[in-house]
FIZAGU-820499 format. One line per 5 residues: number of its first residue (from 1); for each residue x, y, z of N, C-alpha, C. Coordinates in steps of 0.1 Angstrom, whole numbers, padded with zeros to 4 digits, m for minus. Example, Ala and Ser with C-alpha at 12.3 -4.5 7.8 and 13.67 -1.06 7.14 Angstrom:
1> 0132/m0057/0078/0123/m0045/0078/0132/m0033/0078; 0128/m0022/0071/0137/m0011/0071/0129/0000/0079 $
***
This chain:
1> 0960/1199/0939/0971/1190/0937/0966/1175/0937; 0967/1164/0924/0966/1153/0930/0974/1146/0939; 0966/1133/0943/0977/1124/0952/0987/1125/0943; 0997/1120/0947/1009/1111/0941/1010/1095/0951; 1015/1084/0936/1016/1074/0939/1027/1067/0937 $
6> 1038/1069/0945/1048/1061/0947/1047/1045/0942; 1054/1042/0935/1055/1023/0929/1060/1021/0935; 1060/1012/0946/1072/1002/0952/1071/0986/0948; 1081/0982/0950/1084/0968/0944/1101/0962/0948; 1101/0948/0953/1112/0947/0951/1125/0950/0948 $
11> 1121/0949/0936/1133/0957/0928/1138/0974/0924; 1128/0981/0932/1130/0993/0941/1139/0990/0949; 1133/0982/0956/1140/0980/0974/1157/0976/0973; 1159/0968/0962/1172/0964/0959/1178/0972/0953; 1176/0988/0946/1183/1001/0943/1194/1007/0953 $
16> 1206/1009/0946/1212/1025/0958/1210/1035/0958; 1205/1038/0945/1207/1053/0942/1190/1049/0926; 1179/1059/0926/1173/1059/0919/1167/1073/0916; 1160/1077/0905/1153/1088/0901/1139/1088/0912; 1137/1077/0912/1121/1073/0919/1123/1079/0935 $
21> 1134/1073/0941/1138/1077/0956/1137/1093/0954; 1148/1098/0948/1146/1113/0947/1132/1117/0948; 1121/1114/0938/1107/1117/0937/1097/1115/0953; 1103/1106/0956/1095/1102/0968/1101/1111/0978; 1110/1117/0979/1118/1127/0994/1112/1143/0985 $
26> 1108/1144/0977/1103/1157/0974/1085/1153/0976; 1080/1143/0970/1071/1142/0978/1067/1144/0992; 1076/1138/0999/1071/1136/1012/1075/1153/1016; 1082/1158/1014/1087/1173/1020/1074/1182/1017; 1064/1180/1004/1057/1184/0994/1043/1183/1004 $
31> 1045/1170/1006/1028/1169/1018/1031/1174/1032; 1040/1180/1038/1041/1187/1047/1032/1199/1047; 1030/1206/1037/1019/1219/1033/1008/1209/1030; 1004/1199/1026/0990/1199/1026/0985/1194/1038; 0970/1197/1038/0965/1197/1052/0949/1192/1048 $
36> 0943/1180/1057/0931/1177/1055/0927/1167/1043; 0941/1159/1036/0934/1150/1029/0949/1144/1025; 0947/1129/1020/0958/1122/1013/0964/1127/1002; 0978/1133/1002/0985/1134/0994/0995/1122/0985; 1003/1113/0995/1008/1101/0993/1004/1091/0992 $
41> 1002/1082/0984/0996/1070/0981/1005/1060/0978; 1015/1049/0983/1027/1045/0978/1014/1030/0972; 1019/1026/0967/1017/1015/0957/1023/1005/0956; 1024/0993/0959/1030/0978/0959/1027/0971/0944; 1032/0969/0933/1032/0962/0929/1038/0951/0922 $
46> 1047/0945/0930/1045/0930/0931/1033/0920/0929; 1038/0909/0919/1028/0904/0917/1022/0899/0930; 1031/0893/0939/1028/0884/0951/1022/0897/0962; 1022/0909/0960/1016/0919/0971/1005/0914/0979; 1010/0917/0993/0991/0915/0999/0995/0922/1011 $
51> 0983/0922/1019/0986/0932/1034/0998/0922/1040; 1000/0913/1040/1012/0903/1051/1026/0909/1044; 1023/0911/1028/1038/0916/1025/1044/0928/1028; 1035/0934/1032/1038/0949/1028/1050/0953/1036; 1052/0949/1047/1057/0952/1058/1077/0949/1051 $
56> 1078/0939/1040/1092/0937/1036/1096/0951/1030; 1090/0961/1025/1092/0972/1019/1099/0984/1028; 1113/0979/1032/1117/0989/1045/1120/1000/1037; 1129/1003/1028/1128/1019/1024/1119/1029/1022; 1107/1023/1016/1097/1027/1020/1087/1030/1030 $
61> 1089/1020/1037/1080/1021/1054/1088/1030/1061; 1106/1031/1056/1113/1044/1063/1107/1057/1064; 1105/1058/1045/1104/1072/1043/1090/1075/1040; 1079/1065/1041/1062/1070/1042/1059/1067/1056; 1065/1057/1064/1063/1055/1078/1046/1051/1079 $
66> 1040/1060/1082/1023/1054/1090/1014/1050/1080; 1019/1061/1064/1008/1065/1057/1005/1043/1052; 0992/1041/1047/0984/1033/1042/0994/1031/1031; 0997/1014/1023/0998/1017/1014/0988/1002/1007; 0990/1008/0994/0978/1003/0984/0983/0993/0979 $
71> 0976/0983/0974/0983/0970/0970/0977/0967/0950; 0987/0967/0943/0979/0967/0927/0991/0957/0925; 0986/0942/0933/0998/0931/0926/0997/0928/0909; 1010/0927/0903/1013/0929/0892/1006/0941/0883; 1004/0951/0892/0999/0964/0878/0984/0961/0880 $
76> 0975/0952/0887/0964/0952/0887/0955/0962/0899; 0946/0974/0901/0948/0982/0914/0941/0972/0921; 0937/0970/0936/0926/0961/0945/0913/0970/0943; 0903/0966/0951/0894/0974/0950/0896/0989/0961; 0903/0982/0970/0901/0994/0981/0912/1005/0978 $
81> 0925/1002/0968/0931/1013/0963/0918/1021/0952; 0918/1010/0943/0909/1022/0935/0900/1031/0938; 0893/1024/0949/0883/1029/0956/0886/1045/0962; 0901/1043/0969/0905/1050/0979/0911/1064/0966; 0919/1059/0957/0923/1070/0947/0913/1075/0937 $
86> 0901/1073/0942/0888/1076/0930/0882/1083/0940; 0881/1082/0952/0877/1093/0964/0884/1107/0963; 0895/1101/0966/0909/1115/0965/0903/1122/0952; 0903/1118/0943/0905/1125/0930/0888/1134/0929; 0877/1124/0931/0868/1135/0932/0868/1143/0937 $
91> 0875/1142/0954/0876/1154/0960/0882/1166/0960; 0889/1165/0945/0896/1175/0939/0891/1185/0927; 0879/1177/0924/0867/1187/0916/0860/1196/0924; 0860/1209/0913/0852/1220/0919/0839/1219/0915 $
***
């Protein structure tokens, strides 16, 4: 199974009701069986994203709580997401 990477942004956060929310509560139910590696990867992108913002993302910090999240301000990834989702993914080759 790959990660999955949740988009968060703003204009997420200002939704009542989205397709995306749905995806993310079947995710999170989804990484309950996996065991021994990142399944959830939520994603910030906001152009203005950085580690100080992250923390305004409360629906998301509700429903991922502890997990890391990765910072790709405006659609661009950082190095330490790519880094971190290019880890994940080789370790999914046999």
């Amino acid at each position: 199974m790959q990660p999955v990477s949740p988009v968060v942004s703003r204009s997420e956060e200002e939704r009542n009701e989205s397709q995306f929310i749905d995806e993310w509560h079947q995710a999170k139910d989804r990484a309950t069986a996996i065991v021994g590696r990142k399944f959830i990867m939520p994603v910030c992108i906001d152009t203005d994203a950085d580690e100080s913002t992250v923390r305004r993302y409360s629906r998301a910090r509700s429903l991922f709580g502890a997990l890391e999240f990765g910072l790709a301000p405006g659609g661009r990834l950082s190095v330490k997401l790519r880094d971190a989702l290019t880890a994940e993914l080789w370790s999914l080759r046999i």
